[in-house]
N, C-alpha and C positions, 0 to 999 in steps of 0.2 A: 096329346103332346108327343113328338118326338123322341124314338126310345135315343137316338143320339143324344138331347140333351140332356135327358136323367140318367145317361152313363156319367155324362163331364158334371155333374152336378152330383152324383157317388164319388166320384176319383175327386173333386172337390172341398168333398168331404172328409173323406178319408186324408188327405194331406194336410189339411189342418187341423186333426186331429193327431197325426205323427208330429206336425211344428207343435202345436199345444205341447206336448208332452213331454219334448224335448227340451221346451226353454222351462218347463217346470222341473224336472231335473239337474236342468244345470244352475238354477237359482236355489233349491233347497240345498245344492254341495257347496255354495261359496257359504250361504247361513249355518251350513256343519266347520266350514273352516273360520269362520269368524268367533265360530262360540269356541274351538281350541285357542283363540288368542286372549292372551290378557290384556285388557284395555288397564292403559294408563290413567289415571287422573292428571287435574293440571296441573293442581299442587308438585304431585312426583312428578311431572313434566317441566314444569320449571327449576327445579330441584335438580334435576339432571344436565341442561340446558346450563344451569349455575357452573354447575363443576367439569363440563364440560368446556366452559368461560377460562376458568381457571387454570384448567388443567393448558389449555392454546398458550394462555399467556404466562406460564411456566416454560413450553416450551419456545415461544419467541425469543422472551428475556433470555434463554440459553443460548436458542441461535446466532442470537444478535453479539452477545458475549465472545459465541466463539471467534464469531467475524472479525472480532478487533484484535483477536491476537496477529502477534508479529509474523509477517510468511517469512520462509527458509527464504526467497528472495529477495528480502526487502534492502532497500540504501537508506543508508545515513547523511542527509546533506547536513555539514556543520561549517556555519557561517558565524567568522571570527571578527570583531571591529577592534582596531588597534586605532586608540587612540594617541599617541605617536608619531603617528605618519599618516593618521587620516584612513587607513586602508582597510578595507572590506575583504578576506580571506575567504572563500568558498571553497569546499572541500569533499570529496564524493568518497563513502568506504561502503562496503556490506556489513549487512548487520551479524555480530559478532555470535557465533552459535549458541554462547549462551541466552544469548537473549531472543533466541528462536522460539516460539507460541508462546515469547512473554506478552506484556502490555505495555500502558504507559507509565504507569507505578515502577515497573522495572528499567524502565527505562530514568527516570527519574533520581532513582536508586544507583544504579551505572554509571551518570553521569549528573551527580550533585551539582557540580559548578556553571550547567549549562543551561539554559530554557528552552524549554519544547515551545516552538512558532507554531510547529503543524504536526499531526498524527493522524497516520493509517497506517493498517497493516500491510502496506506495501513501499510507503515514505515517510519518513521522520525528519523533519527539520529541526535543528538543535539554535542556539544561538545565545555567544555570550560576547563581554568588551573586557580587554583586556591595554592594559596600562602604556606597554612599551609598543619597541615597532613588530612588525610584523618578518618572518621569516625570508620576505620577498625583493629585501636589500642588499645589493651587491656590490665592494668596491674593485675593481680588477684595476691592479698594479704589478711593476718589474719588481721580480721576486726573486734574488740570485739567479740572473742569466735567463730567467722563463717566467711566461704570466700566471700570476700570483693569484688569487681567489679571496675575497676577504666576505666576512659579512657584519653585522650592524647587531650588536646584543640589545636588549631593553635599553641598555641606558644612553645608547646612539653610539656606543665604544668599538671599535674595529676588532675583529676577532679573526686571523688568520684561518682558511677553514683546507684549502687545497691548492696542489702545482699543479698547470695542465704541463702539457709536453710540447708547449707552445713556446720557442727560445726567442728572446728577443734581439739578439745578436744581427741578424740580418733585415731587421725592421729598418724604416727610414725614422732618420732622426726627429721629426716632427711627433712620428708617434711614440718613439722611444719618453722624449718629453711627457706627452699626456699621461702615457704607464706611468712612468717615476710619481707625477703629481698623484694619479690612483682618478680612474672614469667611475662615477657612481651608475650602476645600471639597479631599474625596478623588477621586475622580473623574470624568472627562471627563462622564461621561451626567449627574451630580450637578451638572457646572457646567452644564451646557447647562439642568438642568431651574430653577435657580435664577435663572440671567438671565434666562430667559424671564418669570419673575414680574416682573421687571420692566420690560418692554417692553410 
């Protein structure tokens, strides 16, 4: 035989006797790190898995809790029905600091006479009916020399409210007429756009 091939048939040797030794090394060190662990049983495996269930859904239930409180941002729409005059009032405010990371209990509480439509911690829709008319009636008449302001209480009664600076004195007679009679207008933005005609 070839002293060439009993050299590579030594060195052949010898290298898989270095890999031998090496993967039995590092297989008896993972079997010393397994005998320092403590194995679980199932029983205590489930056991913990248990309370570990519990424990998640303790803290959902908080999370979930916190999310409904009311943010420093939040509106209050409050929609009025007057029935009276038929009229649907819609109303926009911020919620009242007190009632900042309250809920809807506090809310409730706040405003006894009103029904929650809708609740989030961001919008709160209120809604109640109420008997008379609504705030949104207006009768403009000649009111000593200037137009006059009137508005409509519950019971449909004229309630004197403000003079503008509006004199009737140089008006034409036609509408001088209509003043004296008193123009009933529905709406704040309707009254503002009507006196403006006449200034």
């Amino acid at each position: 035989m070839n002293k060439k091939w009993i050299i590579y048939i030594i060195i052949a040797i010898i290298v898989s006797i270095i890999i031998g030794f090496s993967v039995y090394n590092f297989l008896s060190n993972d079997n010393e790190e397994l005998q320092g662990t403590d194995m679980v049983g199932e029983t205590e495996l489930a056991e913990n898995s248990k309370e570990d269930n519990i424990a998640n859904k303790v803290n959902t239930i908080e999370t979930s809790a916190s999310e409904e409180n009311i943010s420093p941002n939040a509106i209050i729409i409050k929609k009025e029905y007057f029935k009276a005059c038929d009229h649907l009032v819609r109303t926009v405010e911020d919620v009242p600091e007190s009632l900042v990371n309250g809920n809807e209990e506090d809310i409730s509480e706040e405003y006894p006479s009103w029904k929650i439509e809708e609740y989030s911690p961001s919008e709160i829709t209120l809604y109640k009916e109420s008997q008379g008319n609504c705030n949104e009636h207006y009768i403009v008449k000649n009111h000593y020399g200037v137009i006059g302001i009137y508005t409509l209480d519950e019971n449909g009664k004229e309630v004197f409210k403000e003079d503008t600076e509006i004199s009737t004195k140089y008006l034409p007679e036609s509408d001088i007429e209509l003043l004296n009679e008193g123009v009933k207008i529905i709406g704040k933005t309707k009254l503002i756009e009507f006196l403006e005609d006449y200034e």
